[in-house]
N, C-alpha and C positions, 0 to 999 in steps of 0.2 A: 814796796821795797826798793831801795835806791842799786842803781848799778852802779854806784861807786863807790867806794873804802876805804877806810884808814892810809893813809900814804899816797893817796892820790893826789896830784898837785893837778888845779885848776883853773880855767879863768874863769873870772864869775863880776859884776859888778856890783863894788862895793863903796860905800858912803865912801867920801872924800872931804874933811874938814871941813864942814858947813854948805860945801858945795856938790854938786850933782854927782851919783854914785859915775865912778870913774873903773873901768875894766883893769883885774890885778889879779896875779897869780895870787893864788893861796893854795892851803894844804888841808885837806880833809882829816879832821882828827879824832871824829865818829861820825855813827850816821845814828837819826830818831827815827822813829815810825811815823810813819806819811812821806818818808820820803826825804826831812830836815837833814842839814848837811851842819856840823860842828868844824868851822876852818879856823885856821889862823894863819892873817894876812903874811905875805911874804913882803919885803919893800927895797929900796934900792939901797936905802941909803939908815941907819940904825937911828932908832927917833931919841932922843933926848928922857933920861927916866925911864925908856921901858925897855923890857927885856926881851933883847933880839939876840937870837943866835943864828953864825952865818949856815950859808946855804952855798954849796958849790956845785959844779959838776958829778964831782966823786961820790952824792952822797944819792946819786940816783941810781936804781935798776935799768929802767930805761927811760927813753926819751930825755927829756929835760930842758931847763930854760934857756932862752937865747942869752946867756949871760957874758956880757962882756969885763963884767968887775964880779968880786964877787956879791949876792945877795944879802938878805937877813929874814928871819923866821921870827915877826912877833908874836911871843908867846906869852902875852900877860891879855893880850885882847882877844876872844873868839867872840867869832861872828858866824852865825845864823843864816843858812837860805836854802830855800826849795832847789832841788834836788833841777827843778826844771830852768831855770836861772843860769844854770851853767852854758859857759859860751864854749867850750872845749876844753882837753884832756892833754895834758903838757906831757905827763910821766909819772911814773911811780918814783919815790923815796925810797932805799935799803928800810930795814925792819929795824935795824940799827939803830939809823938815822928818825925815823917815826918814835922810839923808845926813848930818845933821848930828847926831842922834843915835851913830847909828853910828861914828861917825869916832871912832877908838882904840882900836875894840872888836874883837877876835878871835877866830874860827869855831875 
């Protein structure tokens, strides 16, 4: 069983455009058995085509990113990884904010 959950915001290393996985927050948006972790990448900057919704301070319980602009939550990509990948734990998301992410998204 994974110690992490739904709302969780992570760093983790994740593919980077052909090039070698690059360390990036993302958001934990379930967990599988064995431990698999369902994220979806967080990014600086809104990619062209996909569907990013922003990310601010306000939309955390605690902790949260060093963010100096505001972020973006792509929510048309999830990506996949062991549970043990993870490089550390940023903050939780409101329940809110996880609900409205999620919303169109399918397990």
């Amino acid at each position: 069983m994974s110690r992490y959950v739904p709302g969780d915001v992570l760093l983790v290393p994740l593919p980077h455009e052909g090039g070698p996985a690059k360390v990036r927050p993302a958001i934990v948006i379930a967990t599988q058995p064995g431990g698999d972790l369902c994220l979806f990448p967080i990014r600086s900057n809104p990619r062209a085509g996909a569907t990013c919704i922003p990310i601010s301070i306000d939309d955390f319980d605690e902790g949260g990113l060093d963010l100096f602009s505001e972020s973006y939550v792509q929510t048309d990509t999830v990506r996949i990884v062991k549970s043990g990948m993870v490089i550390g734990k940023k903050g939780q998301v409101t329940r809110d904010f996880l609900v409205r992410i999620r919303k169109g998204w399918q397990q």
